[in-house]
C-alpha positions in Angstrom: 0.0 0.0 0.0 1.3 3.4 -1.2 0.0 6.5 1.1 0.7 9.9 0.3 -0.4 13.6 1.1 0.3 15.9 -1.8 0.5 19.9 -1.6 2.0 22.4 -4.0 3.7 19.3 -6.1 3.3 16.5 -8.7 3.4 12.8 -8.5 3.6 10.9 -11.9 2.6 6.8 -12.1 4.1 4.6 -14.2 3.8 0.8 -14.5 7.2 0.7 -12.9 5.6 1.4 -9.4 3.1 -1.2 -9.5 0.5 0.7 -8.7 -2.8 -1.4 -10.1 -5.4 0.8 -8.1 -5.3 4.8 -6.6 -7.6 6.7 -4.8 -7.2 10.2 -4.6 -9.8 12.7 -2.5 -9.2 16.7 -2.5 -9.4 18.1 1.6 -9.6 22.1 0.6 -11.2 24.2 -1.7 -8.7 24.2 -3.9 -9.1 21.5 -6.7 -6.6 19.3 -7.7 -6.2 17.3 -11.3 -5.3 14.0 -12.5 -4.0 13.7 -16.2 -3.7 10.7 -18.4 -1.5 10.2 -21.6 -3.6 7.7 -23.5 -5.9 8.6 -26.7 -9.0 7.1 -27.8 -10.0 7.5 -31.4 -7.0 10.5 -31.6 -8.6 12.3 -28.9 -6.1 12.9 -26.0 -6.9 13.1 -23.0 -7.7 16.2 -20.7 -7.2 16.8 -17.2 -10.3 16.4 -14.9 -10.2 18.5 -11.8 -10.8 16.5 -8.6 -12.7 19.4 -6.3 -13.0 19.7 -2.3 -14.5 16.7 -0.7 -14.2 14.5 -4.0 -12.7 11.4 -4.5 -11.5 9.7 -7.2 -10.5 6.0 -7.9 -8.9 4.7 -11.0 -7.6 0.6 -11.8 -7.9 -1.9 -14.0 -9.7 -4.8 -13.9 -7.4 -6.8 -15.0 -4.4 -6.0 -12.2 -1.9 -4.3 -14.6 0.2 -1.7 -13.4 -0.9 1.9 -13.9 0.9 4.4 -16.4 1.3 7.1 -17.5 -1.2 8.9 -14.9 -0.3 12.4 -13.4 -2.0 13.8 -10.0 -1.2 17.4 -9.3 -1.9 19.8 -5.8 -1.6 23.0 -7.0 -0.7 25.6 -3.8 -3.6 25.6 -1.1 -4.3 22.3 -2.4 -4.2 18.9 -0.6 -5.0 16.1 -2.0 -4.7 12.6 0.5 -3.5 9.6 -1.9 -4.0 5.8 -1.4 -2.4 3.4 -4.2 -2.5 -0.6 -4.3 0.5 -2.3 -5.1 0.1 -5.0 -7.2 
């Protein structure tokens, strides 16, 4: 189990880590994002902003590693982050 509390500062997943499943929830009023690097159909993907009291959880089924995922607490933000190892 990966724990982490995030403020002013980046953390990148790749399938290095392991990580098969995170959870990520936003404590302040300041939102937070998470931003993947796949494409669908030639459509990238965008960054969705995670805002005060949500959470978000992101796997796979299947138990392969994450990658390529980016969680980011901007200043005032805090963002509390769980990750499974696989």
């Amino acid at each position: 189990m990966f724990t982490k509390s995030l403020t002013n500062a980046s953390l990148t997943i790749d399938s290095a880590e392991g990580i098969t499943q995170v959870s990520i929830l936003c404590t302040t009023s300041v939102a937070g994002t998470v931003l993947g690097t796949g494409v669908i159909g030639g459509t990238s993907s965008g960054a969705l902003n995670i805002a005060e009291n949500t959470s978000l959880t992101l796997g796979a089924s299947s138990g392969f590693p994450i990658t390529g995922l980016t969680i980011n607490a901007p200043s005032g933000c805090i963002l509390e982050i769980t990750g499974s190892l696989g």
